[in-house]
N, C-alpha and C positions, 0 to 999 in steps of 0.2 A: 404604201410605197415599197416597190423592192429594193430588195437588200444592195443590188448592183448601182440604181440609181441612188439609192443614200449612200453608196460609196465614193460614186462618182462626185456628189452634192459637198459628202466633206473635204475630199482632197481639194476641189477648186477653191472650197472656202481657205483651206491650210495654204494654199499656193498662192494665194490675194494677199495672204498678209504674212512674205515669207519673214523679216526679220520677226515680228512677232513669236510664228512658228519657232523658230531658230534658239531664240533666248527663252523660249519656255520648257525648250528640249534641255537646255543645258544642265536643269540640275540631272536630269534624268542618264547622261551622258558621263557627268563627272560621278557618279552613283557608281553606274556598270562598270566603267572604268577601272574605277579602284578595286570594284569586287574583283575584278578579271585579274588585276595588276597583283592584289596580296595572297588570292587565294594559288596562283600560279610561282609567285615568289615562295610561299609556302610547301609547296608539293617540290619545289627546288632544292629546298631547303631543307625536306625530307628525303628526298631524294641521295644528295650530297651527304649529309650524313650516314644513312643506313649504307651506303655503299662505303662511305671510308670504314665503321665497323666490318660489314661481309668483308673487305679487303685485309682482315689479319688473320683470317684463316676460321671456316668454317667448322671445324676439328678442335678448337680451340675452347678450352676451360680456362674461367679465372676464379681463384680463391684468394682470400682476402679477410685480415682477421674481422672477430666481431660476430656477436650473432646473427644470422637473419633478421631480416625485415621485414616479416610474411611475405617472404617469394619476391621482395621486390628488391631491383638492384642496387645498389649503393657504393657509393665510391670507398676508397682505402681510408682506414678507422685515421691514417696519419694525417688523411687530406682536412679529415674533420676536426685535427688536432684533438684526436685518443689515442692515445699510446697504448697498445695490445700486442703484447710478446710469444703469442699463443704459434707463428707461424715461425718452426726453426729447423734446422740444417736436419734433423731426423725424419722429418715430413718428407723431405727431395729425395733423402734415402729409400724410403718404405715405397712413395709413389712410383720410383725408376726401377724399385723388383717389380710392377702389378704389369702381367703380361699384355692389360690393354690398353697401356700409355705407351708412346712413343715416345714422350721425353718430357722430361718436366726443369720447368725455368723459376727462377728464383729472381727475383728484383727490391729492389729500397731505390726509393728517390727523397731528392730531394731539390732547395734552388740556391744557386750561385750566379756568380759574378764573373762571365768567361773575360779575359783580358788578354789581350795580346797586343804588344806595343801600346800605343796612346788611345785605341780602339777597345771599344769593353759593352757587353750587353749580358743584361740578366737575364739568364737561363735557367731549365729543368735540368738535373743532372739526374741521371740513372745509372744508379749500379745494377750489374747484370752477370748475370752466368753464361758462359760462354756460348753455351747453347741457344740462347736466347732470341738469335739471330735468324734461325733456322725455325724456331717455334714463332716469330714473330712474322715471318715470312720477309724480311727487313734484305733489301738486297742493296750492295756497295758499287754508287755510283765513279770511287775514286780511291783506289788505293785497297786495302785486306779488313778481317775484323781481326778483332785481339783472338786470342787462341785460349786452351783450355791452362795452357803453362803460366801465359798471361797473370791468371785468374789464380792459380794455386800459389804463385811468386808474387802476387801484391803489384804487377809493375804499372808503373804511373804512362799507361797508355789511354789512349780514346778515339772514338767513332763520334764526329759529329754530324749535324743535319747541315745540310746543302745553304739555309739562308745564314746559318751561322758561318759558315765560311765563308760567303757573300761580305757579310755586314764584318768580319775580323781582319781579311785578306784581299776583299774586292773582288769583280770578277775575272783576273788575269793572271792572280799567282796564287801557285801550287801548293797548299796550307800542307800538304803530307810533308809529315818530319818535320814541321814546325813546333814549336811550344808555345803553350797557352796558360793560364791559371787560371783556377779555379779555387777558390777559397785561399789563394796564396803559395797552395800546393800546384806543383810543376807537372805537365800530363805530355806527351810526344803526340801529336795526330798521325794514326795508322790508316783511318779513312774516312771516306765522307759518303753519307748515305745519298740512293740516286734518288729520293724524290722524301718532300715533306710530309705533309696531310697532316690528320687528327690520330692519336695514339689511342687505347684505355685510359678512358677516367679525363680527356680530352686535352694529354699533352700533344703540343706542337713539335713535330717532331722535324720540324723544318730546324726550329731552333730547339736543341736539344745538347747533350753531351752525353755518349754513352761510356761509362769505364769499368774495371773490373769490382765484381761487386766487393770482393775484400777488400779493394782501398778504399770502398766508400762508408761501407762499413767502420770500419776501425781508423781512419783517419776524417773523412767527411763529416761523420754522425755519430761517431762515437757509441753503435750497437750493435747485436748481436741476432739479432731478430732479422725476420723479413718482409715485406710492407706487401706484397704479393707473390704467388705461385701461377703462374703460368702452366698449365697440362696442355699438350698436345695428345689424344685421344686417338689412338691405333682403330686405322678405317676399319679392321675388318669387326669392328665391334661398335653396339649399339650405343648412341652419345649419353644417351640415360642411363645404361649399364655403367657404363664409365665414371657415371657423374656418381653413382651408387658405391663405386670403390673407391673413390676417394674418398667419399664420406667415412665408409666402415675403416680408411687405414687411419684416418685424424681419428676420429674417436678411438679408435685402440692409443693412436701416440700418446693422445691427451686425458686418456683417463677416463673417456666419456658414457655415461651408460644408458644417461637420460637424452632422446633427442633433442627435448627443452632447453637444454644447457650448453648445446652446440657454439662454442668461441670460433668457429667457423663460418664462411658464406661462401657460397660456391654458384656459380653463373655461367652457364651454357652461353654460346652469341643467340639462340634463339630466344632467353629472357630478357639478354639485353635488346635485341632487335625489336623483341615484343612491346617494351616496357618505350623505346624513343619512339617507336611509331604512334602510341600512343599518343604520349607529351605531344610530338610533333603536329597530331590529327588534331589535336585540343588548339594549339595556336593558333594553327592554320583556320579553323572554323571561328576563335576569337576573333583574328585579323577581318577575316570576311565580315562576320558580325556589326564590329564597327565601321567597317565601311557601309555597310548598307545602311546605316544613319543617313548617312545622304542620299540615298534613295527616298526614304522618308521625304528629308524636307525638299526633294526635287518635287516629287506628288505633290504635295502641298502648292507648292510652286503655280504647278499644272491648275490646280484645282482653282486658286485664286486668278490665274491668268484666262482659266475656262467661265469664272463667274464675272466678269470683265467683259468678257467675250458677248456672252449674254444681256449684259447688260447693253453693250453698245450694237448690237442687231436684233433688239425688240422688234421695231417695226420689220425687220424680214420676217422674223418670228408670226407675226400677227397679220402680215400680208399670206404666207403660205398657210395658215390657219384657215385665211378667208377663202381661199379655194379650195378647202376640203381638207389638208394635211390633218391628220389626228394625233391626238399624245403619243403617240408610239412614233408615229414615222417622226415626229421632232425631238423626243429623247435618242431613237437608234442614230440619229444624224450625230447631235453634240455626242454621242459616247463612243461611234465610229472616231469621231476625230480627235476624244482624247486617249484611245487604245493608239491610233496611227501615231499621233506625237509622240508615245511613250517606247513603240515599238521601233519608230527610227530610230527615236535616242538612244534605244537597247542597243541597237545595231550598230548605231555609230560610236557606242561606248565601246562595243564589244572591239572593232576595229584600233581605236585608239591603244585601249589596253593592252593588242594580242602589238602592237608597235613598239610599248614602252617595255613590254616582258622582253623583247627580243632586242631593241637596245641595251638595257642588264646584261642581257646574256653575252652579247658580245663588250659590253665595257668590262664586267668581271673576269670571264674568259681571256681575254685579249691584253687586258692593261695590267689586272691583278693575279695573275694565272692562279686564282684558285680552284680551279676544277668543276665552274658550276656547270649545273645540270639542268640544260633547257628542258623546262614543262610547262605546256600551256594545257590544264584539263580539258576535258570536254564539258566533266561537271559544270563547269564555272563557264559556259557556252549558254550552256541549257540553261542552268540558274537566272543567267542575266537576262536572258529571252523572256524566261517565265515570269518572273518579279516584273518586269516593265510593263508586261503585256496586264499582268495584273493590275498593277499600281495604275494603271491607265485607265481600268473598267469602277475598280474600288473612288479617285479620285473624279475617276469621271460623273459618278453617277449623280451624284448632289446638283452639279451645275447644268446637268442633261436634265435631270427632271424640274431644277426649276424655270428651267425654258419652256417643258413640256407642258407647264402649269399655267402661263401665263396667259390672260383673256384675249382674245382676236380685237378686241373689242377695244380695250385699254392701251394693246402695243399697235395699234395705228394709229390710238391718239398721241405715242409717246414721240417726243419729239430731243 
């Protein structure tokens, strides 16, 4: 038989018995589906993230006490609750002489209780060097930042994030020159930052409180220390270069002779960009992973609804037997028709999926304004195509050759 008529033989058969066809598609449909829908949420999600890092400045070093990690990133020794005093006021000195930094920022955080009137939400508060602003590429949607006089005089000023003055003031009135508390201590708001996102170390900077780092220091937290160093890295010099002099001024500051013994960790955005793509590449292949369990048992589906199938069309079986049909042309028939069920359902999963990624994308977008980032792979195109089309021939083949097997003889007596 040719190929064209055993094509033609199985679509009429799938077209005879469409709901059948329909519900045997369906695992195969909710399978592709979900591959489409997490591996696309995933690459979003990558997406979203690497760009809110690239957005704090690709110039940008962070230092951070604590040894390394072999090479790998790791948040402030404070976040993981270790106290390391290793980063102090002589470091900011030594790094602002080294002619290929632009400028270097000093930070301590920590979390408080902002209050204003009968309104109150807990917050990151960050003490900061006045510079900070500038290195952080942090621009003011509403009013100044504190100044460098600010920061030498202790004054109880602050810069907060845009939801926070949402969620303290509403959104009608003008929080500049208002007062706030934070730990009980009284702060003036100078301004408010013009957009949220993700910070380093993944403060929300929507809700945030910026103030000077002396007050937070000596009245917040009671140290003397820095919880991080901020370098911005003078363009006309190589970012590896730069990362090399910082290295060599902390170990002068600190005594250091042995690399091994380095109380320091230093991080380009290209290790941290390296090190979330990664993580991120990992879920995102997780997520898919589990989804395609249900591919699995869609196959199975097929395969059981294929040997069904067989069973209830012996006698076709054994009437086109008796006029010549051969084991081949009766396997290529049932295995055409479980690649076609499998390949619609690919297709029609692939459509469903590429609907619900773009519903997301306009509900997050639209209602939640978090900045997501529509992606729909093409990977995960191909994937789905390939998997059905396979799972089609794989599940097909059992229930094709036991048709193929079956006597001329026996399936006209079958009744």
């Amino acid at each position: 038989m040719l190929f064209k008529d055993a094509f033609k033989t199985a679509t009429r058969s799938l077209t005879h018995g469409k709901m059948r066809s329909i519900l045997t598609m369906l695992g195969i449909v909710i399978g592709i589906a979900s591959v489409i829908v997490l591996m696309s949420i995933g690459q979003s999600a990558q997406n979203l993230i690497l760009g809110q890092v690239q957005s704090i400045g690709s110039n940008l070093i962070i230092v951070v006490p604590g040894a390394p990690s072999n090479g790998k990133f790791s948040p402030p020794a404070s976040a993981q609750g270790i106290v390391i005093t290793s980063l102090q006021q002589r470091d900011i000195d030594s790094l602002q002489r080294e002619p290929s930094i632009s400028a270097a920022a000093s930070l301590v955080s920590g979390q408080a209780e902002a209050v204003y009137g009968n309104n109150n939400k807990t917050v990151s508060f960050q003490g900061v060097s006045s510079n900070m602003f500038s290195v952080r590429n942090l621009t003011i949607g509403n009013g100044l930042i504190f100044t460098k006089g600010d920061v030498d005089s202790a004054n109880h000023v602050t810069v907060i994030g845009p939801d926070l003055a949402t969620t303290l003031f509403g959104p009608y009135v003008d929080p500049i020159n208002k007062t706030i508390r934070l730990k009980n201590i009284s702060f003036r708001i100078v301004g408010v930052l013009s957009k949220g996102g993700t910070g380093p170390f993944g403060v929300d900077q929507g809700n945030v409180a910026i103030i000077p780092i002396t007050v937070a220091q000596k009245e917040l937290l009671g140290i003397s220390y820095f919880n991080t160093i901020l370098v911005q890295a003078n363009q006309s010099y190589d970012i590896n270069f730069v990362k090399s002099r910082i290295t060599f001024a902390l170990r002068q500051n600190h005594g250091i002779t042995d690399p091994n013994k380095d109380d320091f960790n230093i991080q380009t955005q290209a290790d941290i960009l390296s090190l979330l793509g990664n993580i991120t590449s990992i879920l995102t292949l997780f997520l898919a992973a589990i989804a395609s369990i249900s591919l699995i048992v869609g196959g199975i589906g097929i395969m059981n609804i294929m040997l069904v199938a067989v069973t209830e069309r012996t006698r076709e079986i054994g009437l086109r037997k008796a006029v010549g049909a051969t084991n081949n042309d009766i396997l290529q028939q049932f295995l055409i028709e479980s690649v076609l069920l499998t390949s619609a359902g690919g297709a029609i999963g692939i459509a469903i999926g590429a609907g619900i990624v773009g519903l997301v994308y306009f509900v997050l977008s639209t209602f939640f304004s978090i900045g997501w980032v529509f992606a729909f792979p093409i990977s995960a195109v191909i994937l789905g195509l390939a998997v059905s089309s396979v799972a089609g021939i794989i599940f097909g083949i059992y229930p094709a050759r036991q048709a193929s097997l079956k006597s001329p003889i026996e399936a006209l007596r079958y009744e």
